[in-house]
N, C-alpha and C positions, 0 to 999 in steps of 0.2 A: 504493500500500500504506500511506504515511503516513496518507491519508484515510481510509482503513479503520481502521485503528488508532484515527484521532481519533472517528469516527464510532463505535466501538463500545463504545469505553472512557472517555471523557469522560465521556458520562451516567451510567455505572454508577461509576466514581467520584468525581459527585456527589452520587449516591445512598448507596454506601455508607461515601466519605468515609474510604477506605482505599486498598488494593492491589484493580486491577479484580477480581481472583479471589477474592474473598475475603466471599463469599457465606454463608460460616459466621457472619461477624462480625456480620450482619442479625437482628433479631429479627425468630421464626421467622415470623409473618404477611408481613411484607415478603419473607420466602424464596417462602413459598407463593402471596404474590400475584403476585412478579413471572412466577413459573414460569406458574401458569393464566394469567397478563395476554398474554405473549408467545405461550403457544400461542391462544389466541384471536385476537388481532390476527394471526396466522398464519393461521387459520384463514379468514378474511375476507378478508384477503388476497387469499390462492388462490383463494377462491372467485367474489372479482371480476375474477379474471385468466381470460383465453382459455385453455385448455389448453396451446399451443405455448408458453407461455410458462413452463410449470410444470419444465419439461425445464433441470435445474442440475447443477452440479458436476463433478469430473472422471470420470466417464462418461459425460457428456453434450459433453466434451471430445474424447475417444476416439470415439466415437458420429462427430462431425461431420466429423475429422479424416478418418476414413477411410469415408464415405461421403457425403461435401458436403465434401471438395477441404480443410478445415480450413477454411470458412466459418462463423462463432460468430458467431448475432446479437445486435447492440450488447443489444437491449431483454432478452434473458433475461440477462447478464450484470447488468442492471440491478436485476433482480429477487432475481438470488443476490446481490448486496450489500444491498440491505434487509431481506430476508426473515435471512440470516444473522447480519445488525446484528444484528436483534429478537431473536432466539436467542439468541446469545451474550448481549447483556443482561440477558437473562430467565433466566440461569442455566442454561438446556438444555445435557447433555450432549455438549457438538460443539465440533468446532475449526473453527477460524478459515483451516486449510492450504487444505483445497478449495477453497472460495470463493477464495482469493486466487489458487488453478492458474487455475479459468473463467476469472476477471479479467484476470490477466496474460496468457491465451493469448487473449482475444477481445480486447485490444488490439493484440498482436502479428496478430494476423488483421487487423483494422479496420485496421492501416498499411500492411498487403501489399496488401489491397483496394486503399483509396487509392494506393497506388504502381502500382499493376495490373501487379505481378509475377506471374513466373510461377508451377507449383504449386510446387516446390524455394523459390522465396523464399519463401512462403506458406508453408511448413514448416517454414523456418528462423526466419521472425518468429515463429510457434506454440510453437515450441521455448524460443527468448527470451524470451518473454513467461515461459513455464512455471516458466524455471530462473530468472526475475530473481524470479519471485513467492515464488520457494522460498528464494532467497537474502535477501529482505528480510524474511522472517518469521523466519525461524531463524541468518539472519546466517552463512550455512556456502555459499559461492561453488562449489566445484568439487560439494559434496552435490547442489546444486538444478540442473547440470548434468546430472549421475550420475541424478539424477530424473525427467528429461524424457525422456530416452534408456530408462531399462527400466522407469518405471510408466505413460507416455503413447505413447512410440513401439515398446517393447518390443525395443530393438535400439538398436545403437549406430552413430550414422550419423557419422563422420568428417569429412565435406566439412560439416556443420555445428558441430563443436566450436569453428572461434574466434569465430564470432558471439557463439555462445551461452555462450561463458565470460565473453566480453566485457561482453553485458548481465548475467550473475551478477556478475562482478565490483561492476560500476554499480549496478545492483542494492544490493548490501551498502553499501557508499561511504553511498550516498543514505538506508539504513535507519540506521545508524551518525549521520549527521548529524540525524536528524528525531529519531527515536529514544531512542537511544543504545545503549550495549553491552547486551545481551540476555545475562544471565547467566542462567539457566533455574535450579542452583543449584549451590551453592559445589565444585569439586569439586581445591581445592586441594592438599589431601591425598594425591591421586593425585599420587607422584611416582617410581615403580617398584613394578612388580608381580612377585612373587617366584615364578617359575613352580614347582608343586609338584603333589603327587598329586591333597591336600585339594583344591586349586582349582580341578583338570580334572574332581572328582567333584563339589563345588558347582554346575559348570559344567553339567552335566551334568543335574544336578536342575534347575538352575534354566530349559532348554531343555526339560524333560518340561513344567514348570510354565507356560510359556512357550506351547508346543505347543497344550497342552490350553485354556487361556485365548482364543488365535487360534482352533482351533476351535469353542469355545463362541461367537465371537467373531461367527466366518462363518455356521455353522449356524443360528440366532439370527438374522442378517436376513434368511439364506434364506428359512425359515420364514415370515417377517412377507412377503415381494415380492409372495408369492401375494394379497394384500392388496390389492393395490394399486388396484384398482378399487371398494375399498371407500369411501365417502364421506368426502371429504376431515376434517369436523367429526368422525365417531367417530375414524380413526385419530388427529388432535391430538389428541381427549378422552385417547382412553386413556395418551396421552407427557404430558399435564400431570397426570394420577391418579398415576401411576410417578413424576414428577419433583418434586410437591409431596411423596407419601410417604419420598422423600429428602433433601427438604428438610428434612421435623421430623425426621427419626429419625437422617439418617446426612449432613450438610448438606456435608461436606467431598469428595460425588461429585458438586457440581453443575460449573457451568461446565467451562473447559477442565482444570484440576489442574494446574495447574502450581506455584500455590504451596502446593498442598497436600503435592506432594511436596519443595518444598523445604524446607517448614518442617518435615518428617518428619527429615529428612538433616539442620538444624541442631539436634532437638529441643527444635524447639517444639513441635512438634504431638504430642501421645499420642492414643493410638486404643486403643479395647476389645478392636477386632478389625482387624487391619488387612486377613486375608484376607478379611474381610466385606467390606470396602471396595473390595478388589479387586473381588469377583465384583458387587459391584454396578455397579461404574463400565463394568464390560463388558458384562455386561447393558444397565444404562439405554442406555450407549451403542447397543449394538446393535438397544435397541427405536426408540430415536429418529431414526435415521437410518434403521433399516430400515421403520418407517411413514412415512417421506416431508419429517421435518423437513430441509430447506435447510441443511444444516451439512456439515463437515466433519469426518473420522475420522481423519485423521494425527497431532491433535494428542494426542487421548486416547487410543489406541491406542497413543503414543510414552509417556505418563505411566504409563499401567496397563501396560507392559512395567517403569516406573521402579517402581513402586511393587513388585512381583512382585521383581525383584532386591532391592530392601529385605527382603520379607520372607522370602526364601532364607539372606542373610545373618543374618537376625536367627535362624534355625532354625538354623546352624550356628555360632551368638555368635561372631562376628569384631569387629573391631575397626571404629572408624569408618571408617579411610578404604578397609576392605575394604565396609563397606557402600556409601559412593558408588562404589567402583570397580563393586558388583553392581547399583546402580540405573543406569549406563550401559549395562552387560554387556546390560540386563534390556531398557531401552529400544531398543537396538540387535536385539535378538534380534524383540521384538513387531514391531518396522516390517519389518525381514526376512519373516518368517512369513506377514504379514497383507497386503503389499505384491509379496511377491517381487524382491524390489530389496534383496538383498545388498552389491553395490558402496555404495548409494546412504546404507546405516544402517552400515556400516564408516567411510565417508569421513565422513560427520555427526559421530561419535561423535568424530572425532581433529579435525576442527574445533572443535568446539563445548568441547574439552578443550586444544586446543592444544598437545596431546601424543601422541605414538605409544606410551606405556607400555603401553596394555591392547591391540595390536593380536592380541597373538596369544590369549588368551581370546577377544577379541572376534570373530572369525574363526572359532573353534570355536562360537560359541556361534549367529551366525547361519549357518554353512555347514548346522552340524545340525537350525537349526530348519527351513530352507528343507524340506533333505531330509523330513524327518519328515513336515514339513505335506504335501508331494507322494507322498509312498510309503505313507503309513499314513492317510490323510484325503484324496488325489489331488486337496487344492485350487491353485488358480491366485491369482492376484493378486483379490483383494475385488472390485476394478473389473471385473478378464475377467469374473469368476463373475458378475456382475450382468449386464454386456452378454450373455452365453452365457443366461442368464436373459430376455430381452428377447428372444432369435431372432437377437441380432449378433453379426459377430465383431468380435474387440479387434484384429487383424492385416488387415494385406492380402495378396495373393499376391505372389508375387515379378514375376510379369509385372507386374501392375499398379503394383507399384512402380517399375520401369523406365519405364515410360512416365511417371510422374510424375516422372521426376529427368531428362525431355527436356522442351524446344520441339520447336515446327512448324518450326523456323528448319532440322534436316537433311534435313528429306523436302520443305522449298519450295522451291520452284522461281522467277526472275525474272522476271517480264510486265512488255512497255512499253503505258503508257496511252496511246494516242494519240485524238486524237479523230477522231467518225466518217467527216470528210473530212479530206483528207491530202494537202498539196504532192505532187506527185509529185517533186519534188528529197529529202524527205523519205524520201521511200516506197524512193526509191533509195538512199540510206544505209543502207538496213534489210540491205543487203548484206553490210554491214563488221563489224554486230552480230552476240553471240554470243549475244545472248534468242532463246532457241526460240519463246515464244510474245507474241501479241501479241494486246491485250484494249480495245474499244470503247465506248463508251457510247450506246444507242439511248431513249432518256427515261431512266427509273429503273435502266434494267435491265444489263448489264454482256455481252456478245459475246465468245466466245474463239475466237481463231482462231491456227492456226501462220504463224507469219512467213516458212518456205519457201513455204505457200499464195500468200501477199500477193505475192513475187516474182515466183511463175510466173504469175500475174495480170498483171502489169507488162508482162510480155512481149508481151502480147495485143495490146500497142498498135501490135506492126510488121506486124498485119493492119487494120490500120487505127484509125477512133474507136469508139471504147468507148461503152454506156449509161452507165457508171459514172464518164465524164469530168463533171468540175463545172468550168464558169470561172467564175472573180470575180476580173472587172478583168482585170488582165495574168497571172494566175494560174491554174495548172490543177490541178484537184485532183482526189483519188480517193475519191467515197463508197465506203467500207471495205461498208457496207450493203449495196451493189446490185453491189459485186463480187465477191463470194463468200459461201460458205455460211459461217456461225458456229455456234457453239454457244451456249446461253445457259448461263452459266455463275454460281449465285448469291455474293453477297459479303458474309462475317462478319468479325466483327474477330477477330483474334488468339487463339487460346485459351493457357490457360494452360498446358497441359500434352500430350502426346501422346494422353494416355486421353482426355480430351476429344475430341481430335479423332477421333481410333478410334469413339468412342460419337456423334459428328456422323454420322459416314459410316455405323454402323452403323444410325441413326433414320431417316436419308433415304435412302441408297439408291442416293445418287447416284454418279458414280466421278470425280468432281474439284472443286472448289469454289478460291473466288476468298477469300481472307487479306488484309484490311487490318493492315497490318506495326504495331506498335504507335509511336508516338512518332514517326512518319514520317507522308507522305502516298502511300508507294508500296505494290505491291500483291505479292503471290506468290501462286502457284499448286501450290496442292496435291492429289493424286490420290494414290486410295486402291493405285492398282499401287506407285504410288514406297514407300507408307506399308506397304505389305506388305514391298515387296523389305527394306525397310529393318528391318523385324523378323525376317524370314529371315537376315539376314546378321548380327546382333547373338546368332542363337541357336548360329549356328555355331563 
């Protein structure tokens, strides 16, 4: 994430020899070129890229998660970090949140690989990567937890919380030293909030206004998705026509807003209109991300909730530090709304303030936006509505989850390997053992046979010599081959999870197969009776 940072921000302020955000301060040709410069070079981009590779962000997280086991390939993680650099430099309406979810979850994927854990590890490195990327953007450790669980997994998985507070922890530490403290802005003022009528009626407006913004919000990329087979070169034309005419006219909606809104909150910044400001920065945003630009909506989305509480307060002339108490209230409500991840803009809000004073506004304020958005708009999380858009779902069933939070390890079964001829002092040991089955090698191919077979074979010898006797030297041995029937039975390595192997047995057909054990050299035996009984008995 440092790299990210350096890579985004470095150039843009040497260019504009200020604060990275601060696009306003450019004279307006340098606004306007970087905007068309970035969507062009975008546009080239993608159009030299393969299609599988144009597949970014966290949908495309969700997407892999639950239909490719959480396998994220390295190369399009690759792509959402240049492709988002370029954006973010070029002043495009988009945050920097998204890209850094793919990133950190296709790392956390790429170490489970490498490790060739199971899927539950594979879940749990997905999840860390998620909440470490959350936690070093925004420096809020238990938030980027809170965010893996209900805007990626949509649920709260327990048996994963201490990894993954771990690396959020790590996570912040590591942003904090590269970095440094990430004040987003000054919100010192807030030092109790005086619960009263006025403020739960504020509250109240400021959640209609809230509401209505998130739907403009969703509606707005809805709109644009149907698009999407339209030629990559017009959709950029038409985000760099939108985002240069915001460059001349209204210059303080370009990039992420961050210090547009804090320099609103210390006034510096005067504005004409500041609800203009608002409705534009949701718009652009939503035309840009919903034609296809590579960015992320967390961050702007969080500002244009900050900016909306500004100007609630400023409609009911409060005092300063009731105006930053409303541009948290405001920012806390838009991520609820637009996200569905209530816990996730509650806990942000008292990090990033390092106070509990506004918990209880704050709580009214997303509890009723959530509601709202769901009862009077019946929308879902920005991300479900785009996958549910696509023909995917954002969840998986619950059977399917069960099988993914097992191994092969309780439905395998022991096999001794022996080879195809066999001491008979050996063969007589197989007495004392308590492996059922017992598994041969004939060239490539792998024989199963039961080890009470192999016994009652043995016995054949007090009718005298066998075809299946072999001597070499003072030794006699039993070709396993010519004395009894086997089965051939195929041999795969280890899967990761139960659903795989469910979906093995369900492609081939077969009713038992041979498991190379991982990090071993021994074998088990799995059959699809064991693999039922054992799902019968979990249901009951």
């Amino acid at each position: 994430m440092a790299f990210f940072y350096a890579v985004i921000y470095l150039p843009t302020r040497y260019l504009i020899d200020a604060d990275f955000d601060s696009f306003e301060s450019l004279p307006v040709e340098w606004r306007v070129g970087l905007s068309l410069a970035s969507c062009i070079v975008l546009a080239l981009f993608f159009t030299l890229l393969p299609n599988r590779l144009h597949k970014v962000g966290v949908p495309y997280v969700v997407e892999r998660l639950n239909y490719h086991h959480g396998n994220l390939p390295v190369w399009n993680a690759v792509v959402q970090f240049f492709s988002a650099a370029i954006g973010l430099a070029g002043g495009l309406s988009i945050g920097k949140e998204g890209p850094a979810v793919h990133l950190g979850a296709t790392l956390g994927g790429y170490l489970a690989e490498k490790a060739k854990l199971p899927q539950y590890g594979v879940e749990t490195l997905l999840a860390c990567g998620v909440a470490g990327a959350i936690s070093a953007i925004f420096q809020t450790p238990l938030a980027g937890v809170l965010f893996a669980f209900e805007v990626i997994f949509l649920e709260y998985r327990q048996r994963y919380v201490l990894p993954v507070l771990l690396s959020s922890v790590i996570a912040t530490l590591v942003s904090h030293f590269f970095i440094g403290p990430l004040d987003i802005f000054s919100i010192e003022n807030i030092s109790s909030v005086l619960l009263s009528t006025d403020l739960f009626f504020a509250c109240f407006i400021l959640v209609v206004f809230i509401v209505l913004l998130s739907a403009l919000f969703l509606h707005t990329q809805k709109s644009l998705w149907r698009f999407s087979g339209v030629s990559i070169w017009w959709r950029f034309l038409l985000v760099a026509i939108a985002t240069a005419l915001a460059a001349i006219y209204l210059p303080e909606s370009l990039g992420s807003g961050y210090l547009s809104l804090s320099r609103l909150l210390s006034g510096d910044l005067v504005l004409y209109s500041l609800l203009l400001l608002i409705v534009i920065k949701t718009v652009l945003t939503a035309l840009t991300i919903g034609l296809g630009i590579p960015g992320g909506m967390i961050g702007p989305t969080f500002i244009i909730g900050g900016l909306a509480g500004v100007q609630v307060a400023l409609v009911f002339d409060n005092n300063v530090a009731d105006v930053a108490l409303f541009a948290l209230l405001g920012m806390a409500a838009m991520m609820a709304a637009c996200f569905q991840a209530p816990l996730t803009a509650l806990v942000a809000i008292i990090e990033m303030t390092h106070s509990s004073a506004a918990i209880v506004p704050a709580l009214f304020v997303i509890v009723f936006a959530c509601l709202l958005m769901r009862v009077f708009f019946h929308q879902e999380s920005v991300f479900v509505e785009r996958l549910s858009f696509m023909g995917m779902s954002s969840t998986i069933s619950p059977f399917q989850r069960y099988l993914r939070h097992h191994t092969v390890r309780p439905v395998a079964e022991d096999v001794l390997l022996l080879p195809k001829q066999v001491p008979i002092e050996q063969v007589k040991d197989l007495a004392s053992s308590m492996i059922e089955y017992v598994v041969f090698e004939i060239g490539n191919e792998y024989r199963l046979v039961r080890r009470i077979s192999v016994l009652d074979t043995l016995n054949a010898l007090d009718q005298g010599p066998q075809l299946w006797l072999v001597a070499e030297g003072d030794r006699v041995k039993m070709d396993l081959s010519l004395a009894l029937e086997s089965t051939l039975v195929p041999l795969i390595d280890e899967p990761s999870s139960l659903e795989v192997m469910l979906d093995w047995f369900q492609q081939y057909g077969l009713p038992e197969v041979l498991v190379a054990v991982a990090d071993t050299s021994s074998f088990s035996l799995v059959s699809r009776h064991h693999l039922d009984q054992f799902l019968l008995k979990s249901d009951q």
